[in-house]
C-alpha positions as CSV (number, residue, x, y, z in Angstrom):
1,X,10.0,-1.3,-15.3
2,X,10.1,0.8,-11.7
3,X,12.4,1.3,-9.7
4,X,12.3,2.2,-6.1
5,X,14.1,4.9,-3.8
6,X,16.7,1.9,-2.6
7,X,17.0,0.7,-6.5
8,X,18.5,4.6,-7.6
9,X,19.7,6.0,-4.2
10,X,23.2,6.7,-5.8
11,X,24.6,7.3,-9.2
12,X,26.2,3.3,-9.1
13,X,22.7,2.2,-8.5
14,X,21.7,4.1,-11.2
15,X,23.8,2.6,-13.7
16,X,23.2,-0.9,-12.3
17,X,19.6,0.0,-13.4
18,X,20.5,1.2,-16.3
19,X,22.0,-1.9,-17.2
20,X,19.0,-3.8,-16.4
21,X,16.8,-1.7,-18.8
22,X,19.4,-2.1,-21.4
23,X,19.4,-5.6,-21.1
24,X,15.5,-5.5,-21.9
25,X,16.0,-3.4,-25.0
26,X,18.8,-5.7,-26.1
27,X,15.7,-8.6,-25.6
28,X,14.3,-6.3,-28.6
29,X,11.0,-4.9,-25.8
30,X,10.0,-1.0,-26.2
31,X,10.7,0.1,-22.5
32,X,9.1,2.7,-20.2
33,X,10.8,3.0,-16.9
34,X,9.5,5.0,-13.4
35,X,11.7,6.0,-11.3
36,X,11.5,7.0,-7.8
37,X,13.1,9.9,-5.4
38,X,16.9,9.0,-4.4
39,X,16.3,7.2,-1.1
40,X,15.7,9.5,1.5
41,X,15.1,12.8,-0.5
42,X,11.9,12.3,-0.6
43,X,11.8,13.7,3.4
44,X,14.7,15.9,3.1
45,X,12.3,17.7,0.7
46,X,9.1,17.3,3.2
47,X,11.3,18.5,6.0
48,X,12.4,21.5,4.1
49,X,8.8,22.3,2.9
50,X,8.1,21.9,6.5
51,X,10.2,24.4,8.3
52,X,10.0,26.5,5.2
53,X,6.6,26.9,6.8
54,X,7.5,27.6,10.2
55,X,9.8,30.8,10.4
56,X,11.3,31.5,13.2
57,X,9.3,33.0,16.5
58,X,6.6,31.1,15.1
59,X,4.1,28.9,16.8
60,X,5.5,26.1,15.0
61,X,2.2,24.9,13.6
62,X,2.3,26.4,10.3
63,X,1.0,24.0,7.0
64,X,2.4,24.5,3.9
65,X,0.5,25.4,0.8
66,X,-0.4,21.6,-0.5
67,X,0.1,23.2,-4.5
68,X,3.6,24.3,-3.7
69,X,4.2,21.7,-1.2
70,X,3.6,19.4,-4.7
71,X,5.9,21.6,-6.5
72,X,8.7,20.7,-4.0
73,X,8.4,17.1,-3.3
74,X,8.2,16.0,-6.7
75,X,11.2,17.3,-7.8
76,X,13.4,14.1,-6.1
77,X,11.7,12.2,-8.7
78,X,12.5,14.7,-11.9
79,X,16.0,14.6,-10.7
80,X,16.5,10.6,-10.6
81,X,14.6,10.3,-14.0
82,X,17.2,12.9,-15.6
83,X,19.9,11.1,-14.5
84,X,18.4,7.8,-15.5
85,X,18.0,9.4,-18.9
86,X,21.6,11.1,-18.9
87,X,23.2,7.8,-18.1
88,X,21.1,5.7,-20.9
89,X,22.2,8.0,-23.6
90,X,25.8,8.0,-22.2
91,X,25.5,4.0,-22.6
92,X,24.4,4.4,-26.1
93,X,20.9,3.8,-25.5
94,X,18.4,6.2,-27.0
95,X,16.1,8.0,-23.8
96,X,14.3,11.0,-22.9
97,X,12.5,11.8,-19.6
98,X,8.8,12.1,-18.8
99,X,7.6,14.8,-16.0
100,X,3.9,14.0,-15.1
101,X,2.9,17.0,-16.9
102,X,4.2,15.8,-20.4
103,X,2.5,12.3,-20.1
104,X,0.4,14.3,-19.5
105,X,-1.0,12.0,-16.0
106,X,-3.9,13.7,-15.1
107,X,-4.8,13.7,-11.4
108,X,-7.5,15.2,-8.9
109,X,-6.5,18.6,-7.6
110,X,-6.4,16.8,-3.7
111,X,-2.5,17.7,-4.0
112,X,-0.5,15.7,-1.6
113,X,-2.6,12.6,-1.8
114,X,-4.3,13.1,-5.8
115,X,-6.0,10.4,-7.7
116,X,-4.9,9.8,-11.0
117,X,-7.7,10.3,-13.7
118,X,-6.3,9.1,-16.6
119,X,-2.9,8.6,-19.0
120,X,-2.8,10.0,-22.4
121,X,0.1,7.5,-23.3
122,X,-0.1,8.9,-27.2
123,X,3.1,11.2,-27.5
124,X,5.0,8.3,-24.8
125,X,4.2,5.2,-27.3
126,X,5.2,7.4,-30.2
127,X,8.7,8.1,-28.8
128,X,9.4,4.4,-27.5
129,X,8.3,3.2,-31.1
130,X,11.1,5.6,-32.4
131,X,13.2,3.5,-30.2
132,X,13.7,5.9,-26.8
133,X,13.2,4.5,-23.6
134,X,10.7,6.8,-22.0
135,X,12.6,7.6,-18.4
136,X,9.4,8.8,-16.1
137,X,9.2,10.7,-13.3
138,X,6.9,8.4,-10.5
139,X,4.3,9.7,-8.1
140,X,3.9,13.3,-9.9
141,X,0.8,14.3,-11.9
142,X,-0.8,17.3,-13.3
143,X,-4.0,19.0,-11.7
144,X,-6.6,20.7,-13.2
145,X,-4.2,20.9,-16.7
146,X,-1.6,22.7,-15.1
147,X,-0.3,22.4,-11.3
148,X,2.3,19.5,-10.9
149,X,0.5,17.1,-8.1
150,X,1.6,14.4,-6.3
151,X,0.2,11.0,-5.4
152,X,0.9,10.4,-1.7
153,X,3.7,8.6,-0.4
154,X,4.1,5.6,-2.6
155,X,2.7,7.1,-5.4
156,X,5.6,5.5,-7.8
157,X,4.0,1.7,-7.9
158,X,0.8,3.8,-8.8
159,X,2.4,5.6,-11.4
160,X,4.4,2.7,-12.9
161,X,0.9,0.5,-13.1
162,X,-1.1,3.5,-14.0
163,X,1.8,4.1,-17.2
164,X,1.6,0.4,-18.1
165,X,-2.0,0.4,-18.5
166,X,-2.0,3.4,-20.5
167,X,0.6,1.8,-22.9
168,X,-1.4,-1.6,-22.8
169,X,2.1,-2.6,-21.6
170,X,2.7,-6.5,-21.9
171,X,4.0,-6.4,-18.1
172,X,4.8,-3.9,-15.3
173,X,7.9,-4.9,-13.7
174,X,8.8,-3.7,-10.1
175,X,11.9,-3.8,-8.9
176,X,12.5,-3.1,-5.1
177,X,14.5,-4.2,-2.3
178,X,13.1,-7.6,-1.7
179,X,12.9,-10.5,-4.5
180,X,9.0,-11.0,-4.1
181,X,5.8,-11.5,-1.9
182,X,6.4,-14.0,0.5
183,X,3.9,-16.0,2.2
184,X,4.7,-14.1,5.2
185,X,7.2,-11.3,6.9
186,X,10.3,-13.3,6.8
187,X,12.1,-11.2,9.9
188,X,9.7,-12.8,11.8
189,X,9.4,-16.6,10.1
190,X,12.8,-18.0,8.7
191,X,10.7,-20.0,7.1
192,X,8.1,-17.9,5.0
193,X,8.7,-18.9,1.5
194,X,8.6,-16.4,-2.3
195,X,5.2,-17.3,-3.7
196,X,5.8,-17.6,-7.4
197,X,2.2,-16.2,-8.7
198,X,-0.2,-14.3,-6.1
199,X,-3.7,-13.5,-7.5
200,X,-4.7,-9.6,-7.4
201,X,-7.0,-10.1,-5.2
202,X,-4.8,-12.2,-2.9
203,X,-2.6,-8.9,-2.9
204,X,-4.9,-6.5,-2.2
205,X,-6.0,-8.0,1.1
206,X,-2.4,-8.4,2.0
207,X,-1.3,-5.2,0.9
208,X,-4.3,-3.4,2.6
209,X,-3.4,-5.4,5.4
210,X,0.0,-4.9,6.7
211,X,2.2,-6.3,4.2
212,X,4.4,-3.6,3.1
213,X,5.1,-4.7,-0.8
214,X,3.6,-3.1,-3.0
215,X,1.2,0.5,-2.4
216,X,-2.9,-0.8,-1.9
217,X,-3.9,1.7,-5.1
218,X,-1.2,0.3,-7.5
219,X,-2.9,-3.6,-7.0
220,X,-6.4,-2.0,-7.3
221,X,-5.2,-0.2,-10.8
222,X,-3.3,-3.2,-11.5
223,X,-6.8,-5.6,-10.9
224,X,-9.3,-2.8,-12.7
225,X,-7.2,-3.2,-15.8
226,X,-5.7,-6.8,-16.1
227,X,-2.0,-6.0,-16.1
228,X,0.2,-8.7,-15.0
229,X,2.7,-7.3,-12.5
230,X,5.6,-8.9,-11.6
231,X,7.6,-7.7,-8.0
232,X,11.7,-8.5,-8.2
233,X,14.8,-7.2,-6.6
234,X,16.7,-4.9,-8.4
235,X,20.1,-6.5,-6.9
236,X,19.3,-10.3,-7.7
237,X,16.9,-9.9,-10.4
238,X,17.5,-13.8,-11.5
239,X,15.3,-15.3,-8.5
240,X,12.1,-14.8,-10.6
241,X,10.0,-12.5,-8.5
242,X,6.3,-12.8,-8.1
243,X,4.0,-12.5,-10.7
244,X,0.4,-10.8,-9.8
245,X,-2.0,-12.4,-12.1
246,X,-5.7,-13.5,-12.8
247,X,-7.1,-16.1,-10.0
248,X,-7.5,-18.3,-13.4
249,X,-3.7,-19.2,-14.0
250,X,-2.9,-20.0,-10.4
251,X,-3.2,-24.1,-10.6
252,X,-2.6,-24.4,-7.2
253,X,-5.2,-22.9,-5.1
254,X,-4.0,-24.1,-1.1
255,X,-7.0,-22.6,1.3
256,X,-4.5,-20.1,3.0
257,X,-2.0,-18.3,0.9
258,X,-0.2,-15.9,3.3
259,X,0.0,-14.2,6.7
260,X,-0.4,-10.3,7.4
261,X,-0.4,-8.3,10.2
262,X,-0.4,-4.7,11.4
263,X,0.6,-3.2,14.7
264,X,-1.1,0.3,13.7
265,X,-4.5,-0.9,15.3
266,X,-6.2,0.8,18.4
267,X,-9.4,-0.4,19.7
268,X,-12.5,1.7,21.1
269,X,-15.2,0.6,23.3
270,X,-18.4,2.7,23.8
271,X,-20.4,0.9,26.9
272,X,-24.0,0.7,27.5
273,X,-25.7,2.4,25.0
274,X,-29.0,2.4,24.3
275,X,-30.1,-0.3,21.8
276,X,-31.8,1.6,19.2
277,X,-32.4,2.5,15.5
278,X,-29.7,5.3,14.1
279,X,-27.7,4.6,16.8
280,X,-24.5,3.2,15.0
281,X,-24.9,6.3,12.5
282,X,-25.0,9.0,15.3
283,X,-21.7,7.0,16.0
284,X,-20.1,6.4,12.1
285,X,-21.2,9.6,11.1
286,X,-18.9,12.0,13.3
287,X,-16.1,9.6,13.0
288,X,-16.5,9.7,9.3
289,X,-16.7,14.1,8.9
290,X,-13.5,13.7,11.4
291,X,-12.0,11.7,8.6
292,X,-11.1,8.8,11.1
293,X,-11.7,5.1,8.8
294,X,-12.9,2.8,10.5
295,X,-11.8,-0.9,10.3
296,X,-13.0,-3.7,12.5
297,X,-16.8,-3.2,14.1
298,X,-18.2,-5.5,17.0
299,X,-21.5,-5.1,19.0
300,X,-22.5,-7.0,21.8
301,X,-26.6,-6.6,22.3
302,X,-27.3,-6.7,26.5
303,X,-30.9,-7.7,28.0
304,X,-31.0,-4.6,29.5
305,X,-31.6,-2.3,26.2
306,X,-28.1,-1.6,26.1
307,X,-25.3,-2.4,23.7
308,X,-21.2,-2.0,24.1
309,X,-19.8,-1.4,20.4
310,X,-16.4,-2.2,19.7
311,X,-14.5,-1.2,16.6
312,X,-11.0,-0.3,15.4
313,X,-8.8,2.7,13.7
314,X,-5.3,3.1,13.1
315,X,-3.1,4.6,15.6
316,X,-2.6,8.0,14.3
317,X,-6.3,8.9,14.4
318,X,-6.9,7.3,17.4
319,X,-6.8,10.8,19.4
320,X,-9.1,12.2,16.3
321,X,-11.5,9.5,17.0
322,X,-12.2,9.8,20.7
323,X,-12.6,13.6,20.3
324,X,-15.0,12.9,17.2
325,X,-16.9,10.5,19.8
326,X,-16.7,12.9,23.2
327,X,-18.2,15.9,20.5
328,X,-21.3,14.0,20.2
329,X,-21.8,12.2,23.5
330,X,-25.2,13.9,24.4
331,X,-26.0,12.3,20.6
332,X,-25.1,8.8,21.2
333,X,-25.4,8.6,25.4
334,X,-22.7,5.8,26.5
335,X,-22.2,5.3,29.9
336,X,-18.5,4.8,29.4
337,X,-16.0,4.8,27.0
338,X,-12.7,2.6,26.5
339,X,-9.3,2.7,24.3
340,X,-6.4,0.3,24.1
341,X,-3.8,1.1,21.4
342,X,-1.4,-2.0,22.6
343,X,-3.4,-4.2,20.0
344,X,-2.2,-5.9,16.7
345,X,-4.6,-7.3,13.6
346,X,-3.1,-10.8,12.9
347,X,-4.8,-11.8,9.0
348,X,-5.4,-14.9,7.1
349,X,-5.6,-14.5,3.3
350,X,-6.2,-17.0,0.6
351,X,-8.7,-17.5,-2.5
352,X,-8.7,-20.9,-1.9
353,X,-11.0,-20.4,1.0
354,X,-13.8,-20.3,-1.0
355,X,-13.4,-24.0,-1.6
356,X,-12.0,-25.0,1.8
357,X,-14.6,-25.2,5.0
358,X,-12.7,-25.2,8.1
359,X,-10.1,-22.8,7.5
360,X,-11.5,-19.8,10.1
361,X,-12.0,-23.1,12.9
362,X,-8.0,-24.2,12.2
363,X,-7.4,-19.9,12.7
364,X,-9.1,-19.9,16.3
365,X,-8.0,-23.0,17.4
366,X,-4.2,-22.4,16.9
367,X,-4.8,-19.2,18.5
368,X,-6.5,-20.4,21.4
369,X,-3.7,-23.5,21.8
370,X,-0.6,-20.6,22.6
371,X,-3.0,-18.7,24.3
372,X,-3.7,-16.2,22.2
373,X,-7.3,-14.2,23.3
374,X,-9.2,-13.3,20.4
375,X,-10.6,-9.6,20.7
376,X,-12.4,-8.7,17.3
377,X,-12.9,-10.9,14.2
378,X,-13.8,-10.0,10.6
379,X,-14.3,-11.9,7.6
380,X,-14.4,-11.4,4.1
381,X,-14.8,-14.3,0.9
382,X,-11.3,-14.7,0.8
383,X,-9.7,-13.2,4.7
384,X,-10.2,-13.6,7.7
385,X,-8.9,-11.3,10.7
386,X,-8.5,-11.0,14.2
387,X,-7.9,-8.3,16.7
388,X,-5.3,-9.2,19.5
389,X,-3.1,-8.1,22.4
390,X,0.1,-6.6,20.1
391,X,2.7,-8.6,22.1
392,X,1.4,-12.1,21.2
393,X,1.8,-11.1,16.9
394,X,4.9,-12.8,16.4
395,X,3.7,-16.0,18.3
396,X,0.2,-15.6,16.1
397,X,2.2,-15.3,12.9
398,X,4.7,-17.9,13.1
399,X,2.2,-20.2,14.8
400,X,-0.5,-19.7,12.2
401,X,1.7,-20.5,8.9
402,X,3.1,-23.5,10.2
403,X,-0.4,-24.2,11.3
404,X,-1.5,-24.0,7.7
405,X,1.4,-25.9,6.0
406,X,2.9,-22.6,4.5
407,X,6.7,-23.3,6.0
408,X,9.6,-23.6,3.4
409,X,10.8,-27.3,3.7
C-alpha cells in the first residue's frame, strides 16, 4: 500500500490510513506500506536547503551540496512513516518503520534524481512474517552503502513498486487523491470515464505523456517485473480504482483507450540547412551534452539542397536548447532559426491500435473539422501525437474522445 503527500498531510489523515491498512491485516494479508512527505513539506525542506545555500550578500546563485541536499529532503518522509508506525502500534497493530538505508534500497549515487539498483527485501519479509506491518519511508535510498539518496520528485510510486517487487508482493496498491486513470483529464471532459483495467504499456505512454497519475519510472518498474498495480483514492477507496495489468487480461481492447496532453512543449525550427550526411548529429549531439531531450523531430527536404528541421523540448530547457544550437552554428550553418513555446502535444493512446486501421485518419480529421492546424506528428505501435497551437488543447481533447466513442453515457 502507498500513500501520497495529500493521503498523510495531517495526523487525522494519518489515522484514516491507518485504518485502511488495518483493515487489510484484519483481511489476514502481510502488509508493507510507503508513505510519502506530509503535503507540502516536501518544498518547505527544498526551500530551506535552498536559502541555506544562499547567505546573505550573496549572489543568490549558490547550489546546494546534492549529498546533503538528500540528507534534508528525505527527512519529510522518515517523519510521516514514524508517525504511521506510532499510530499502528497505538491501534494495537504490530509496525515498525523502514528508512531506505535499512531495506537496505540501493540507488545510484546521482543524488537528487538516483536510480534504484536493487531491494534486498530479506530482513522486511522476515518482520511482516512475524506479523509487523513494515511502515517505509518512500523516495529515499542509500548510495554507494552509505549516503541516504533520493529519487526525484515522485520517487514514492517508485519506491512503493520497487518494494513490491522485491517482496514478490501479490499487488501494489496506490492510494492518491483521485479514484483511478481516467480515459481522459476530467477538468477538462465531464465526461471522461474511470477505466477499470489499463495495460502497462497503455500507462506508460499516458504517464510519459501528460497524464499526471502515477510517476513514468514506477509503470516502467511496474511493466519490467509483472506486478499488478492498482491506483485508488484514499478518501473513497470503495470505487474500485484501476488495475494496471498484462495486455492479456484486458477483454476489451477499443482502438483508442485514452487522451493525454501536455502544455510543457516548445518548438524549434532551424531553416535552410544544408542537406547533408551528419547533419542531424552536429544538431542532436550538442543538444544532447547540454542535457536538453529531445521529443518530436520533423524535416522537410527542399530542391535547393537545403532542409528546415523541426523538433520539440520541454519548456524549461527551451533557453538551454537554443544556446546548445547558437554554440555550434558555424557547425550546422542555418540560415535562420525559429522558437514558439505557445504550443501544446495533444496524444492518442490505445493497444488496440494495432488491430484497428484508421484510427490516426479519424485523429486528423477531427482535428482539421474544429480547425485545429496540425504542427508536428509522431507515431508509435500503440500512440499517436500531434504538436499544436496550446490554445486550441481543450477543443482537441474534448473533441477527440467523443470522436472516439470514449464519453461516459
Amino acid at each position: 500500500m502507498k500513500f501520497g503527500g495529500t493521503s498523510v498531510a495531517d495526523l487525522d489523515r494519518i489515522r484514516h490510513v491507518a485504518t485502511l491498512v488495518a483493515g487489510e491485516v484484519k483481511r489476514g494479508h502481510q502488509v508493507a506500506v510507503v508513505v510519502s512527505a506530509m503535503a507540502g513539506e516536501t518544498n518547505k525542506l527544498v526551500a530551506w536547503t535552498n536559502d541555506a545555500a544562499n547567505p546573505p550578500g550573496g549572489n543568490g546563485h549558490g547550489v546546494a551540496n546534492a549529498r546533503e541536499y538528500d540528507v534534508v529532503v528525505a527527512a519529510g518522509e522518515q517523519v510521516t512513516a514514524g508517525l504511521l508506525a506510532v499510530t499502528l502500534n497505538a491501534m494495537g497493530v504490530p509496525a515498525r518503520s523502514w528508512l531506505g538505508w535499512q531495506i537496505p534500497m540501493k540507488t545510484s549515487s546521482v543524488h537528487g534524481a538516483a536510480r534504484i539498483e536493487g531491494v534486498d527485501a530479506a530482513a522486511m519479509k522476515k518482520s511482516m512474517a512475524a506479523g509487523e506491518v513494515a511502515v517505509v519511508a518512500g523516495f529515499q535510498g542509500v548510495a554507494d552503502g552509505e549516503r541516504i539518496s533520493t529519487l526525484g520528485r515522485g520517487g514514492s510510486d517508485t519506491s512503493a513498486v520497487a518494494v513490491a517487487a522485491g517482496l514478490g508482493a501479490e499487488r501494489c496498491d496506490i492510494y492518491t487523491d483521485v479514484d483511478g486513470v481516467y480515459t481522459t483529464d476530467p477538468r477538462i471532459v465531464p465526461k471522461a470515464r474511470r477505466l477499470p483495467m489499463i495495460a502497462f504499456e497503455e500507462m506508460l505512454e499516458m504517464a510519459s505523456l501528460g497524464a499526471k497519475v502515477l510517476q513514468t519510472r514506477s509503470v516502467e518498474i511496474a511493466m519490467l517485473h509483472r506486478v499488478p498495480v492498482r491506483v485508488l483514492s484514499t478518501f473513497t477507496p470503495e470505487a474500485g480504482g484501476t488495475l494496471l495489468c498484462d495486455e492479456e487480461k484486458i477483454v476489451e481492447k477499443k482502438p483508442v483507450t485514452g487522451i493525454a496532453y501536455s502544455r510543457d512543449e516548445a518548438k524549434i525550427t532551424l531553416h535552410k540547412i544544408p542537406d547533408r550526411p551528419g547533419i542531424a548529429s552536429a544538431i542532436f549531439g550538442p543538444l544532447a551534452e547540454a542535457g536538453v531531450n529531445v521529443d518530436m523531430i520533423v524535416q522537410n527536404v527542399s530542391e535547393d539542397g537545403t532542409t528546415d528541421l523541426t523538433f520539440t523540448v520541454t519548456r524549461g530547457e527551451l533557453k538551454r536548447a537554443l544556446g546548445a544550437i547558437q554554440t555550434h552554428a558555424d557547425t550546422i550553418r542555418f540560415r535562420d532559426i525559429t522558437h514558439d513555446a505557445a504550443v501544446a502535444k495533444v496524444s492518442i493512446i490505445g493497444i488496440g491500435m494495432r488491430a484497428h486501421p484508421g484510427v490516426a485518419q479519424t485523429m486528423f480529421k477531427t482535428l482539421s473539422d474544429k480547425g485545429i492546424n496540425i504542427q508536428v506528428i509522431s507515431t508509435s505501435e500503440i500512440k499517436v501525437s500531434v504538436l499544436i497551437e496550446e490554445e486550441y488543447v481543450e477543443l482537441a481533447v474534448r473533441a477527440l474522445h467523443t470522436a472516439y466513442e470514449l464519453d461516459a453515457a
